[in-house]
OpenMM code with the backbone's topology and positions (N, CA, C; nanometers):
from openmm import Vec3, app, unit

residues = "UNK UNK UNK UNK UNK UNK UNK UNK UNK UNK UNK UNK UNK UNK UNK UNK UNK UNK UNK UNK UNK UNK UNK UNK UNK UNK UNK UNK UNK UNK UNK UNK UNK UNK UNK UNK UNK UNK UNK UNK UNK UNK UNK UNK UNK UNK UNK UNK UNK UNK UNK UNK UNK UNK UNK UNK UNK UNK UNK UNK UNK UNK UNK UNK UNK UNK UNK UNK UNK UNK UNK UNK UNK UNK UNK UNK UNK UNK UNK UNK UNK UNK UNK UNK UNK UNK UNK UNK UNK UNK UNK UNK UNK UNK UNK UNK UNK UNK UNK UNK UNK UNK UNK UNK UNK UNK UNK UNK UNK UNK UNK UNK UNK UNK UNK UNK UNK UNK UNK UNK UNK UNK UNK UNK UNK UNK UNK UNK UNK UNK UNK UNK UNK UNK UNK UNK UNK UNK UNK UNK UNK UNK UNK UNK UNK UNK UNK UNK UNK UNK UNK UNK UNK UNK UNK UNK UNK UNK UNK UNK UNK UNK UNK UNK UNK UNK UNK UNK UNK UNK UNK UNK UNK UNK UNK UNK UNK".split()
positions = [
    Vec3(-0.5502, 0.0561, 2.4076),
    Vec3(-0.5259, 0.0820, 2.2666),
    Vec3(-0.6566, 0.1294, 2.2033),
    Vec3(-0.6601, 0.2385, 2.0876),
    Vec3(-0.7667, 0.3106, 2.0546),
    Vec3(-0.8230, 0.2018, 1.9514),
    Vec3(-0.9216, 0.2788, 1.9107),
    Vec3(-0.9820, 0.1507, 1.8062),
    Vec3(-0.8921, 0.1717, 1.6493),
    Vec3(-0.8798, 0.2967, 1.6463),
    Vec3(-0.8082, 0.2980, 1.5013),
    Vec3(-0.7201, 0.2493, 1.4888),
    Vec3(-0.6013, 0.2083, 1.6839),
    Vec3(-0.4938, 0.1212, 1.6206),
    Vec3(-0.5660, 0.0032, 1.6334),
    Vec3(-0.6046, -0.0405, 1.7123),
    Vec3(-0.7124, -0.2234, 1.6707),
    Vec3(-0.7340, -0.2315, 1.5329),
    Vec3(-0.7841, -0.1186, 1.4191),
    Vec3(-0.7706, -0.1705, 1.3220),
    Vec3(-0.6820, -0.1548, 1.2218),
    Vec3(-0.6012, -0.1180, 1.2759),
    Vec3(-0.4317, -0.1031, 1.1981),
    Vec3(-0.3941, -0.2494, 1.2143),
    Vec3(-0.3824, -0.2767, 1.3555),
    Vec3(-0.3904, -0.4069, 1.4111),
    Vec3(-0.4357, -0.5656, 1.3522),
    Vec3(-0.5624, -0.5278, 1.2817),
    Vec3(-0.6228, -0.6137, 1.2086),
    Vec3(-0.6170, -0.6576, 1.1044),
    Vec3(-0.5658, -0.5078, 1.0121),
    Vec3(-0.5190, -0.5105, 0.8629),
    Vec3(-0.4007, -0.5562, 0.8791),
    Vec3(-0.2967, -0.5442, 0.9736),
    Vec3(-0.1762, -0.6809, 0.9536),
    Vec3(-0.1901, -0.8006, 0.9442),
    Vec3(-0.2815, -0.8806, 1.0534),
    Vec3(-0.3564, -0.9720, 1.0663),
    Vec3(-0.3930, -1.0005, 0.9559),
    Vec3(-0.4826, -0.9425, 0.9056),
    Vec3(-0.5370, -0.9908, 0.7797),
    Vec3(-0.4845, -1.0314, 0.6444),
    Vec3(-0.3402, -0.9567, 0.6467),
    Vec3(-0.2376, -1.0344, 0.5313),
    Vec3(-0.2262, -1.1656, 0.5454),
    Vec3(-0.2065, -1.2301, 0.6686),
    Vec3(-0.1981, -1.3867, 0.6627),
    Vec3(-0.2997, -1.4686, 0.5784),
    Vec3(-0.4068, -1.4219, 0.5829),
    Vec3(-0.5110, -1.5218, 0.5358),
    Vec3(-0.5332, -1.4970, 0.3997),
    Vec3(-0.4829, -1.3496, 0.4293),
    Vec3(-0.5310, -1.3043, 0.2839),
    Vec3(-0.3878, -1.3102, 0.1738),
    Vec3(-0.2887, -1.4142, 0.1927),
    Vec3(-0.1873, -1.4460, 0.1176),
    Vec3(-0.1951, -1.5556, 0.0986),
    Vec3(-0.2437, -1.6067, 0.1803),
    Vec3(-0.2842, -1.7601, 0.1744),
    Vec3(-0.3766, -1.7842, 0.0870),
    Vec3(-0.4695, -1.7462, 0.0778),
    Vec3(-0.6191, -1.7609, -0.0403),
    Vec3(-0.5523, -1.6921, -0.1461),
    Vec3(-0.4862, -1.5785, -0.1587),
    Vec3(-0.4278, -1.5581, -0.2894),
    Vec3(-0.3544, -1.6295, -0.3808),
    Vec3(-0.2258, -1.7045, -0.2814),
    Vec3(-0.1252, -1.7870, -0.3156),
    Vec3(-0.1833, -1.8798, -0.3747),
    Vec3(-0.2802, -1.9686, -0.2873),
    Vec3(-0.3676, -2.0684, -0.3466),
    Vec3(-0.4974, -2.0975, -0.4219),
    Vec3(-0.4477, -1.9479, -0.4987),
    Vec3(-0.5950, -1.9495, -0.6075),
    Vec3(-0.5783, -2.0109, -0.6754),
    Vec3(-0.4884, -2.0592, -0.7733),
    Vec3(-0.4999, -2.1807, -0.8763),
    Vec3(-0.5456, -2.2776, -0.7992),
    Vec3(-0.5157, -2.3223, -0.6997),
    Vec3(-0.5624, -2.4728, -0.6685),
    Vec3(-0.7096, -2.4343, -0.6451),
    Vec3(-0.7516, -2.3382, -0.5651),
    Vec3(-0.8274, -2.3049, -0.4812),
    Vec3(-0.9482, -2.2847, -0.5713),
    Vec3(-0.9182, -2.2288, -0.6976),
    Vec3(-0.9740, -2.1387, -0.7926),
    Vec3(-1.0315, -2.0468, -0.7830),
    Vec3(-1.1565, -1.9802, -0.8596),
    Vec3(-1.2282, -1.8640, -0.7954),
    Vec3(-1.2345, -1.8507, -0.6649),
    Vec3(-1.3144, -1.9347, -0.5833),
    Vec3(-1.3556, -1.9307, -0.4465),
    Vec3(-1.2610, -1.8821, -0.3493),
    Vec3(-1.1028, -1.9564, -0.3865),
    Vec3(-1.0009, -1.8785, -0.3123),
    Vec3(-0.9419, -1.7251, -0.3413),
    Vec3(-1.0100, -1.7275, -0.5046),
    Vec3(-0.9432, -1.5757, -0.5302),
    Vec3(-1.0641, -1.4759, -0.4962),
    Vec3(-1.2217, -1.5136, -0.4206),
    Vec3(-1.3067, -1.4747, -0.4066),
    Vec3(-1.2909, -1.4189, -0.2371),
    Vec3(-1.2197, -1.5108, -0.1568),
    Vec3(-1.1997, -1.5585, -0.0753),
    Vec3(-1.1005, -1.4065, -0.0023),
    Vec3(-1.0091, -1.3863, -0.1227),
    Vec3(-0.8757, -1.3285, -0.0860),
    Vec3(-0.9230, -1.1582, -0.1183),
    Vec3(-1.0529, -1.1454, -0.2372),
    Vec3(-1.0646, -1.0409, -0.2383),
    Vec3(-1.1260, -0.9550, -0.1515),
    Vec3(-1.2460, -0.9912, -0.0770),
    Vec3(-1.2926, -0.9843, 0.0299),
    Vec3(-1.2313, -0.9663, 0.1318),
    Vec3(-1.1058, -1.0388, 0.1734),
    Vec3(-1.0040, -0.9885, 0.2957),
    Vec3(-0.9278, -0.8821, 0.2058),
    Vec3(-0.8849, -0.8758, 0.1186),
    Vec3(-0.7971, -0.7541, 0.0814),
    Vec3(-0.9165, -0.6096, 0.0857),
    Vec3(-1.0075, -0.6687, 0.0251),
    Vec3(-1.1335, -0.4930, 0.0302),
    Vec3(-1.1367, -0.4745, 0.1817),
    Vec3(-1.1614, -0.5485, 0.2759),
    Vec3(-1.2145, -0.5776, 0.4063),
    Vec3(-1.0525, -0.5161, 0.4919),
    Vec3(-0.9162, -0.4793, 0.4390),
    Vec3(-0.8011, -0.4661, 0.4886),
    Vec3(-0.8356, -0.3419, 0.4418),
    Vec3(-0.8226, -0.3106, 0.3299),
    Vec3(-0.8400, -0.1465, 0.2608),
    Vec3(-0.9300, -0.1132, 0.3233),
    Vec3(-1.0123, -0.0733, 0.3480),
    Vec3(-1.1557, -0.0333, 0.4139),
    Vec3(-1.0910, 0.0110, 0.5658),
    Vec3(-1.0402, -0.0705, 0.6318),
    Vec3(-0.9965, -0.0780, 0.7622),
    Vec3(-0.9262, 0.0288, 0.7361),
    Vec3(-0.7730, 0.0760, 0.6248),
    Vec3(-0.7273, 0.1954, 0.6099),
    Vec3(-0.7837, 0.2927, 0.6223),
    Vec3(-0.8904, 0.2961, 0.5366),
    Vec3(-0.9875, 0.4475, 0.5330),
    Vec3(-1.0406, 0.5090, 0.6767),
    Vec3(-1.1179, 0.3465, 0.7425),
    Vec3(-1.1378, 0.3891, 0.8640),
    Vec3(-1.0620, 0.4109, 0.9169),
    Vec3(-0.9520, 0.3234, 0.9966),
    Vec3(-0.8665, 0.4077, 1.1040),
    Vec3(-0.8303, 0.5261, 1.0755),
    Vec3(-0.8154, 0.5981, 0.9963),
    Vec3(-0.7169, 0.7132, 0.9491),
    Vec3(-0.8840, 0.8513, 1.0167),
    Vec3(-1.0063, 0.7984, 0.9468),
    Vec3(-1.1025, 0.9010, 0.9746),
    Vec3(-1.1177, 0.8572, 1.1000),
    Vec3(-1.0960, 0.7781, 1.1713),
    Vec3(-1.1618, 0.7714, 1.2952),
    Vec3(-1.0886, 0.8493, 1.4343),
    Vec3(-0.9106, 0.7965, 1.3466),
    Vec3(-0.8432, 0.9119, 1.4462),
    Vec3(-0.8097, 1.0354, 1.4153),
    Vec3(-0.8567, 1.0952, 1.2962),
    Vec3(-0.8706, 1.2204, 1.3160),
    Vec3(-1.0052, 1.2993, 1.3612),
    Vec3(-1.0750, 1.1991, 1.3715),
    Vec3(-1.2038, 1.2750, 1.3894),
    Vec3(-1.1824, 1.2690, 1.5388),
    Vec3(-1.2069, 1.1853, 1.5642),
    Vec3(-1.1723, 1.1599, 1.7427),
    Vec3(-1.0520, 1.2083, 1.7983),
    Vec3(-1.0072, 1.2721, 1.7422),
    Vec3(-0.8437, 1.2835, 1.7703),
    Vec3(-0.7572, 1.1966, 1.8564),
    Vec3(-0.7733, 1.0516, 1.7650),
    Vec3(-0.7081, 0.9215, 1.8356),
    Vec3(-0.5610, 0.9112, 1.7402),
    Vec3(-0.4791, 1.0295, 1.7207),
    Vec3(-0.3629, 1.0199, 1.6928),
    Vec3(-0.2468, 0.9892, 1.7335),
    Vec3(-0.1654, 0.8475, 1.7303),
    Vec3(-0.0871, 0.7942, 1.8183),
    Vec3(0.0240, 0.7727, 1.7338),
    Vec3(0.1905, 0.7895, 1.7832),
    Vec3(0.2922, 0.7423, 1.7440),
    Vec3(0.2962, 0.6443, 1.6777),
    Vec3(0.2062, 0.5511, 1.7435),
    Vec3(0.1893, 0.3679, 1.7157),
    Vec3(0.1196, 0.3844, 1.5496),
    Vec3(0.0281, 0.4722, 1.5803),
    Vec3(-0.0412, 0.4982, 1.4388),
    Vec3(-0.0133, 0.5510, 1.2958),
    Vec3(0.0968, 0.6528, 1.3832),
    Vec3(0.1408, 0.7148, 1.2373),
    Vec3(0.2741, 0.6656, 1.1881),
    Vec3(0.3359, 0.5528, 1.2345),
    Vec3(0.4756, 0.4421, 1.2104),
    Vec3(0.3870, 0.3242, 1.1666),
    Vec3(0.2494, 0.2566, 1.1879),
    Vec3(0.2036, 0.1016, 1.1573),
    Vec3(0.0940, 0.0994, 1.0525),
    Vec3(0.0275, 0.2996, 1.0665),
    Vec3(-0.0735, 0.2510, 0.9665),
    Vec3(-0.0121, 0.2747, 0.8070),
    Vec3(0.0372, 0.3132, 0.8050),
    Vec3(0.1791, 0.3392, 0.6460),
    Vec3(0.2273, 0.2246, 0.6535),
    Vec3(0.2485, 0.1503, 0.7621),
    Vec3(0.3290, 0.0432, 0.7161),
    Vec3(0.2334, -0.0395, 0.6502),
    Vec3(0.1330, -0.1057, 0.7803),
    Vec3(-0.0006, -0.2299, 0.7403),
    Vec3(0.0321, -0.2212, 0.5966),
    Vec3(-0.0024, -0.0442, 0.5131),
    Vec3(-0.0848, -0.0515, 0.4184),
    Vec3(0.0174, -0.0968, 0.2829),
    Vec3(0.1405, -0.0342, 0.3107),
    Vec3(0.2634, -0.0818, 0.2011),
    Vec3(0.2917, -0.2562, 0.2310),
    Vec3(0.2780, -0.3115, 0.3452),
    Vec3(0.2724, -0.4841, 0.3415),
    Vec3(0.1453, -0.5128, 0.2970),
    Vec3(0.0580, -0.4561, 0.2999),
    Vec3(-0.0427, -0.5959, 0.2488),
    Vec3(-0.0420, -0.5241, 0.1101),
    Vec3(-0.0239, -0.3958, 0.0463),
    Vec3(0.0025, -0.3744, -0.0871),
    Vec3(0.0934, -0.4239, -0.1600),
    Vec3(0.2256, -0.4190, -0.1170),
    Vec3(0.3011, -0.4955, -0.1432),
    Vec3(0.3199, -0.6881, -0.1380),
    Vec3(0.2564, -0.7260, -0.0515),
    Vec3(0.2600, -0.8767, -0.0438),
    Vec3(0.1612, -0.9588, -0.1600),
    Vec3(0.0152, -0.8294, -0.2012),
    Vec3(-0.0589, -0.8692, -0.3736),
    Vec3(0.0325, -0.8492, -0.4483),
    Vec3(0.1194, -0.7675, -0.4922),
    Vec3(0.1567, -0.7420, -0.6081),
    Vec3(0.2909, -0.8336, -0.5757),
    Vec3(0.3385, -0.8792, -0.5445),
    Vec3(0.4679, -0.9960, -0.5335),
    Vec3(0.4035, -1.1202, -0.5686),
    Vec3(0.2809, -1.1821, -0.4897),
    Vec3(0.2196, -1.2644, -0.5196),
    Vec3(0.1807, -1.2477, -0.6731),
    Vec3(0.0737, -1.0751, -0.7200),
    Vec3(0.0837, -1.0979, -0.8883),
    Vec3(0.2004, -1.0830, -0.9688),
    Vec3(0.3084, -1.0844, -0.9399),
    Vec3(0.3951, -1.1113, -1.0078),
    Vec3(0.4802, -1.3138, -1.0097),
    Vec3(0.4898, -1.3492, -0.8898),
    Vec3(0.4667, -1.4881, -0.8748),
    Vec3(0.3464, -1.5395, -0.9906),
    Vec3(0.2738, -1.4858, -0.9642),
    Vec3(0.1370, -1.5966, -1.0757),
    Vec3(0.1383, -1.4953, -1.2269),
    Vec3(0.2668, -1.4383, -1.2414),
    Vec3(0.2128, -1.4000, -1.3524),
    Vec3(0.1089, -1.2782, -1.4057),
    Vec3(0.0479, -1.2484, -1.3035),
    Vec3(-0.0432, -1.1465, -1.3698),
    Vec3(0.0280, -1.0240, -1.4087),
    Vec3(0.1029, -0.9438, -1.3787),
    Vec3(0.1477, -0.8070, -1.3764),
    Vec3(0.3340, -0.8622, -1.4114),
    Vec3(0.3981, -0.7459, -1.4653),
    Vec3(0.5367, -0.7736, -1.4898),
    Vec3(0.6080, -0.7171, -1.3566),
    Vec3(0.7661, -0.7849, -1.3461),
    Vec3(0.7936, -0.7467, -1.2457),
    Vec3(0.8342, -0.6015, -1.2207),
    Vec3(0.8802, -0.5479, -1.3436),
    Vec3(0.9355, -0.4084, -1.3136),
    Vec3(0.7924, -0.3168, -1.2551),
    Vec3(0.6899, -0.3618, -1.2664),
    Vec3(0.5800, -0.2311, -1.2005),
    Vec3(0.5820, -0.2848, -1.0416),
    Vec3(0.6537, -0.3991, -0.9708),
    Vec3(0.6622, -0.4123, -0.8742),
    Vec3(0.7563, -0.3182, -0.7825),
    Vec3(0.8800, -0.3605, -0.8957),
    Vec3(0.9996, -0.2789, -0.8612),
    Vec3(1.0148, -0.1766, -0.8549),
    Vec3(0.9199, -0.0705, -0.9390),
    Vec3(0.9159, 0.0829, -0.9321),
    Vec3(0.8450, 0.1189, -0.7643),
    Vec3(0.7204, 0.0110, -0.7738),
    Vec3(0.6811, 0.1021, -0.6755),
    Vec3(0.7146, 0.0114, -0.5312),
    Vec3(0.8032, -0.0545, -0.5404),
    Vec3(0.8660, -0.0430, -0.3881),
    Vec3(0.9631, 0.0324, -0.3811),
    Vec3(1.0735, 0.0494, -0.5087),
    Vec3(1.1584, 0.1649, -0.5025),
    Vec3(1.1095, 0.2375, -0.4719),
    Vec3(0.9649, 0.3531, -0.4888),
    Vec3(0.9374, 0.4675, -0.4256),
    Vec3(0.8998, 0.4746, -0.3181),
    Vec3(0.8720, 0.3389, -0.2421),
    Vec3(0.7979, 0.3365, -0.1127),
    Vec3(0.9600, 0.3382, -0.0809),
    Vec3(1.0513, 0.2797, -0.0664),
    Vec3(1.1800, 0.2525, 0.0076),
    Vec3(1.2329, 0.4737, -0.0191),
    Vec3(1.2087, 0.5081, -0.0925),
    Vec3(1.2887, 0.6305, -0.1559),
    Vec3(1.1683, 0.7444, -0.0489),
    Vec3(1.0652, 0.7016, -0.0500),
    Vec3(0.9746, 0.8195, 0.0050),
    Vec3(0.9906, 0.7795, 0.1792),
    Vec3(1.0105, 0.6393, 0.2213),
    Vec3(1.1013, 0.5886, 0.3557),
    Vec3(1.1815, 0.7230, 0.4028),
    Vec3(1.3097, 0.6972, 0.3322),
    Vec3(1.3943, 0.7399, 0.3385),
    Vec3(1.4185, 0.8644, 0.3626),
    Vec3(1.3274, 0.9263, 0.2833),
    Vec3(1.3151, 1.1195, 0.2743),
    Vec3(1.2294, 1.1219, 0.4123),
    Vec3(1.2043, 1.0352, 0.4563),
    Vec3(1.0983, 1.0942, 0.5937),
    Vec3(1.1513, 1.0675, 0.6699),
    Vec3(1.2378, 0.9166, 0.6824),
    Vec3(1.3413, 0.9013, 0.8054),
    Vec3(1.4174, 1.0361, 0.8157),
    Vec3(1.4894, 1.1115, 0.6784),
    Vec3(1.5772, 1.2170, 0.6914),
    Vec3(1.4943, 1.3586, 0.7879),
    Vec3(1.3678, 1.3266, 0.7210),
    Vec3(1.2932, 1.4680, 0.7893),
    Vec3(1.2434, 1.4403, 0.9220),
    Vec3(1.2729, 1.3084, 0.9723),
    Vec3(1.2080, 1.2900, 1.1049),
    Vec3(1.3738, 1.3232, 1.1734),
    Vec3(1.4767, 1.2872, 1.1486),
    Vec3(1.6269, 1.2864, 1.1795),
    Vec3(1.5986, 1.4499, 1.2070),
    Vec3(1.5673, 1.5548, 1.1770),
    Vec3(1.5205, 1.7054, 1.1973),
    Vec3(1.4229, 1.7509, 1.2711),
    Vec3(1.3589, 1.6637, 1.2891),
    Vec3(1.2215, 1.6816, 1.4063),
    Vec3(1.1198, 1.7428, 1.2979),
    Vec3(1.1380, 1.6846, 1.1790),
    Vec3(0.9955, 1.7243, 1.1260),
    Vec3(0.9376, 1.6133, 1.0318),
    Vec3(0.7893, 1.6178, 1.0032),
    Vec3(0.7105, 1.4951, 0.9956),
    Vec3(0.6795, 1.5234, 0.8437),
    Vec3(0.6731, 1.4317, 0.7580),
    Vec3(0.5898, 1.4940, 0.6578),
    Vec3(0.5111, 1.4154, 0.6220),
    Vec3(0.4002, 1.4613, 0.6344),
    Vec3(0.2512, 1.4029, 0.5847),
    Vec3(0.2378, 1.3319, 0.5033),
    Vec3(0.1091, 1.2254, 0.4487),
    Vec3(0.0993, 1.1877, 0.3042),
    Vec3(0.0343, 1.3007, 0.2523),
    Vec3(0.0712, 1.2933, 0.1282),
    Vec3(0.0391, 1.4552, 0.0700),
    Vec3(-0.1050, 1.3270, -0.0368),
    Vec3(-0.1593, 1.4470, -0.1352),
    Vec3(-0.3135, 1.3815, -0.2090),
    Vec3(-0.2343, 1.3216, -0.2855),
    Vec3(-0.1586, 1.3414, -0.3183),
    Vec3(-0.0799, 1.2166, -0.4674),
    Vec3(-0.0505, 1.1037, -0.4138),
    Vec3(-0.0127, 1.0654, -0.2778),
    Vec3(0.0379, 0.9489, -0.2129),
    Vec3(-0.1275, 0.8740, -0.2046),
    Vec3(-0.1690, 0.9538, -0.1497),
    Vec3(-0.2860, 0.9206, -0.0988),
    Vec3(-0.4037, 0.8229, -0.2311),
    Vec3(-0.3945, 0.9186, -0.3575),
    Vec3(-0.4572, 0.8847, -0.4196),
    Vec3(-0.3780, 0.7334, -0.5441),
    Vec3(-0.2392, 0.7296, -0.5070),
    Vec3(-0.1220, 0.6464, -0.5666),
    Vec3(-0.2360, 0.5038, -0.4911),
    Vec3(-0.2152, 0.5200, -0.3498),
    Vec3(-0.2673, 0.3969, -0.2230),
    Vec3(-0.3682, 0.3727, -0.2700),
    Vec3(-0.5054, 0.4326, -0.3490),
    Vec3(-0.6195, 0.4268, -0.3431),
    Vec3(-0.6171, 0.3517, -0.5014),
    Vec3(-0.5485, 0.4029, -0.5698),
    Vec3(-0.5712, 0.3105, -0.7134),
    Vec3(-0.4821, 0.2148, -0.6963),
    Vec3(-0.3977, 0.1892, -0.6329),
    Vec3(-0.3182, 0.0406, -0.6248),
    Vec3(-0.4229, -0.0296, -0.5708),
    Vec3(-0.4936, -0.0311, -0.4673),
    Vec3(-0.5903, -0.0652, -0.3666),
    Vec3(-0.6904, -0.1325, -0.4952),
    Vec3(-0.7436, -0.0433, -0.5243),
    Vec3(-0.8674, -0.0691, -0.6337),
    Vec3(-0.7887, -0.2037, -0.7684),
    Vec3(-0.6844, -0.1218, -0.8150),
    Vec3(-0.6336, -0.2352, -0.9377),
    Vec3(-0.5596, -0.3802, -0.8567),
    Vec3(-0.5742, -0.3545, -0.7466),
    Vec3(-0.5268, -0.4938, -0.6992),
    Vec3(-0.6455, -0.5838, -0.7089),
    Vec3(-0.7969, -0.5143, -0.5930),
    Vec3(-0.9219, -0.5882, -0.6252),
    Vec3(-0.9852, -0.6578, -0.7923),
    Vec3(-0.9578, -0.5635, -0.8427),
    Vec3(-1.0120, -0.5981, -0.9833),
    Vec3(-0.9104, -0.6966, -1.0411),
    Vec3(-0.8111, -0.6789, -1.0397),
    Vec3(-0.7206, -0.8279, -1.0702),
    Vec3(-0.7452, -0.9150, -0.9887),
    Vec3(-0.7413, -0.9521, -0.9070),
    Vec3(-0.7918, -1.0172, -0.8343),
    Vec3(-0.9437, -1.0942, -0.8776),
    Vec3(-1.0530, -1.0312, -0.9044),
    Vec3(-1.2003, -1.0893, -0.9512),
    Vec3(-1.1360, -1.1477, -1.0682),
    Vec3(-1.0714, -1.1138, -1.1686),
    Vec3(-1.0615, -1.1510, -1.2946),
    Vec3(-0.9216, -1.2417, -1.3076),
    Vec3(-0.8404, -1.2162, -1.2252),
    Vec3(-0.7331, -1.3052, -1.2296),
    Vec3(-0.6389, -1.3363, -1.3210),
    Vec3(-0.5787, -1.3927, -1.4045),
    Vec3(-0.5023, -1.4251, -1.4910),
    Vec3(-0.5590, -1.3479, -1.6424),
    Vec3(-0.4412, -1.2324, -1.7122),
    Vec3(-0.5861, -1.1515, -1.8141),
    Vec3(-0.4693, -1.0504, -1.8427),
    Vec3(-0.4738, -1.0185, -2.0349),
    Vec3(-0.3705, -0.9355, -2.0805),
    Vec3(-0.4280, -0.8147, -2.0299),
    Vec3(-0.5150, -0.7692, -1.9912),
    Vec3(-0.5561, -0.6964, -1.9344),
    Vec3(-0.5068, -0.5755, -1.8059),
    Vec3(-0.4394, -0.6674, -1.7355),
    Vec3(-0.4035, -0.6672, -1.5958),
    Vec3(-0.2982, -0.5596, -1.5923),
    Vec3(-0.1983, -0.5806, -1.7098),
    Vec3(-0.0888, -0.4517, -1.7403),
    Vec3(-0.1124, -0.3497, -1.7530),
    Vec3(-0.2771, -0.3372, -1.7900),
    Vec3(-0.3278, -0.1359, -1.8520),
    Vec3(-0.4364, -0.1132, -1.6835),
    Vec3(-0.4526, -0.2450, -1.6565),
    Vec3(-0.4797, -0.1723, -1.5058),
    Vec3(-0.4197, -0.1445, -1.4116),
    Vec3(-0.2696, -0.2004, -1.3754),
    Vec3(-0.1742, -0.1500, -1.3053),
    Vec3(-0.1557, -0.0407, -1.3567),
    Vec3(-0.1352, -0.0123, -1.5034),
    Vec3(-0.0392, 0.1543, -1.5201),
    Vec3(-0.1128, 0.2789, -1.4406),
    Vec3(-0.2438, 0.3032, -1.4067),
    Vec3(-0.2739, 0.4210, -1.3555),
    Vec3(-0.1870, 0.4272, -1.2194),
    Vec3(-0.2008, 0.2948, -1.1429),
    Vec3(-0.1091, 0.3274, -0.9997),
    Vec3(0.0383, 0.3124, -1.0257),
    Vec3(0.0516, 0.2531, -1.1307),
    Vec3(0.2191, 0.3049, -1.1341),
    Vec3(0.2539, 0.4408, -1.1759),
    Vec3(0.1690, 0.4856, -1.2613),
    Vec3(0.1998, 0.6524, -1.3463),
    Vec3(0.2136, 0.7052, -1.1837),
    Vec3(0.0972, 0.6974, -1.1447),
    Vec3(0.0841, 0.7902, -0.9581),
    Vec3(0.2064, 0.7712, -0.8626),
    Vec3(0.2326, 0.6691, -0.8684),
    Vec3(0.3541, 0.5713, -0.8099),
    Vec3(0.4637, 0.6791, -0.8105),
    Vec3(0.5393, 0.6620, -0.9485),
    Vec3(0.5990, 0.7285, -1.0302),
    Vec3(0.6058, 0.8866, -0.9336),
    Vec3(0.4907, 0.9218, -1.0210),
    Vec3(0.4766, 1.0819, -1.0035),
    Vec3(0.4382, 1.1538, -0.8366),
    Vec3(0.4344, 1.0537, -0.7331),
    Vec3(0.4284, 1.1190, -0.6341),
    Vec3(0.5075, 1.0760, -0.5665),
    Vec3(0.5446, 0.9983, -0.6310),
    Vec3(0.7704, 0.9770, -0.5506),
    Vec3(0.8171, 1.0752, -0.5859),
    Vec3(0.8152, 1.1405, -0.6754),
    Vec3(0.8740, 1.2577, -0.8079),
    Vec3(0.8317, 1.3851, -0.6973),
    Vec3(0.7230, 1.4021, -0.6543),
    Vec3(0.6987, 1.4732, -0.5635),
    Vec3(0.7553, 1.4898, -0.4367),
    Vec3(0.7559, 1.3626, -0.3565),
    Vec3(0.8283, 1.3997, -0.2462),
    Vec3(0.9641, 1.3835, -0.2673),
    Vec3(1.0458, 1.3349, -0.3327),
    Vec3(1.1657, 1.3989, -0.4236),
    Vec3(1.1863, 1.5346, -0.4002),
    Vec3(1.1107, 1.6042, -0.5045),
    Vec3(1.1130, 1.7049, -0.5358),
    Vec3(1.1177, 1.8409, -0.4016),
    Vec3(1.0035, 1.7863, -0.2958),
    Vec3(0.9414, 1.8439, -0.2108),
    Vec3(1.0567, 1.8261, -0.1198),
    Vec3(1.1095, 1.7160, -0.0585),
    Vec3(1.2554, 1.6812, -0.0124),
    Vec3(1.4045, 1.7082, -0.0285),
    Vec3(1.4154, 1.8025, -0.1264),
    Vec3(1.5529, 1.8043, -0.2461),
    Vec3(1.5977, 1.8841, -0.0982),
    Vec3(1.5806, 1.9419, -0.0103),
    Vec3(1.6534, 2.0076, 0.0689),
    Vec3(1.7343, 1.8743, 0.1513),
    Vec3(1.6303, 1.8107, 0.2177),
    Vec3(1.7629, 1.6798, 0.2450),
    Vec3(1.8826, 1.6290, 0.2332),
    Vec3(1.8640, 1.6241, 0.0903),
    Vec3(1.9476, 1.5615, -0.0025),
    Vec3(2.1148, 1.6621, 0.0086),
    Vec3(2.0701, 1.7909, 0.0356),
    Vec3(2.1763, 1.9030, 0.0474),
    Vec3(2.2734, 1.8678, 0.1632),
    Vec3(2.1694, 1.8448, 0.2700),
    Vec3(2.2421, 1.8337, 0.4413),
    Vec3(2.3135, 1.7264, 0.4112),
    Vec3(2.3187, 1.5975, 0.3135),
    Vec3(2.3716, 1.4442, 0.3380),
    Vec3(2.4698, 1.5125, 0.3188),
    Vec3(2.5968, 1.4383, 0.3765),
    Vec3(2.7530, 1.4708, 0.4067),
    Vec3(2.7919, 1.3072, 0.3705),
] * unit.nanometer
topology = app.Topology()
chain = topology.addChain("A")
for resn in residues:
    res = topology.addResidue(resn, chain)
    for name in ("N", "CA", "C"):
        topology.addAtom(name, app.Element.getBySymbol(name[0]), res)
């Protein structure tokens, strides 16, 4: 196994601990929400790398391009369930953006059902990168009216690059019978 999937590998791994110190930041307090941010930056990071490491190396594997999309929508998804559990964030910005992860699924299962792949395009890319970031920063600060105007940039992206591969996909949608 290449190293970029070892650290695809790792960033799954690393949701365990790092749900655990989240879950138990009230008891835990800072230290656990200190605890959890550090494995969540330390999971993100691992994204960036594997992705440059197998294209640079050209360590591009099946395994890679089905687990590293996934890792990154579970451990994105498993903060923002947890901030909605404690309150920080409302639930509907949860709900939008797993609806688009389940909806942008879907349009790729259809285009893989055709033998064709479709990439993360820069809007996905950059959607992953500010969820990533407004998860950390909630996280340092924790409980805070705040927390709602820092989710909206990754939900607007959310939003608008589901809207995209939507859009970019509408041929799909033709073939369903």
């Amino acid at each position: 196994m290449n190293i970029a999937n070892q650290l695809t590998i790792f960033r799954i791994i690393l949701i365990f601990p790092f749900l655990y110190f989240l879950m138990n930041a009230t008891d835990g307090g800072f230290i656990y929400r200190l605890i959890a941010f550090v494995m969540f930056g330390l999971a993100s990071l691992t994204d960036f790398l594997d992705g440059y490491l197998a294209r640079k190396h050209k360590l591009v594997t099946d395994f890679g391009k089905l687990m590293d999309p996934l890792a990154d929508k579970i451990l994105v998804m498993a903060a923002l369930t947890i901030f909605v559990e404690l309150r920080y964030i409302p639930s509907w910005m949860l709900i939008l953006i797993l609806g688009r992860e389940f909806l942008v699924t879907g349009i790729r299962s259809i285009a893989a059902s055709n033998g064709e792949v479709i990439p993360a395009g820069q809007l996905g890319k950059w959607k992953t990168t500010t969820q990533m970031i407004a998860i950390l920063i909630i996280m340092l600060i924790g409980e805070s009216p705040y927390n709602f105007y820092i989710m909206l940039i990754p939900v607007v992206l959310t939003v608008w690059s589901g809207w995209d591969y939507v859009y970019g996909g509408r041929k799909y949608f033709k073939d369903l019978k």
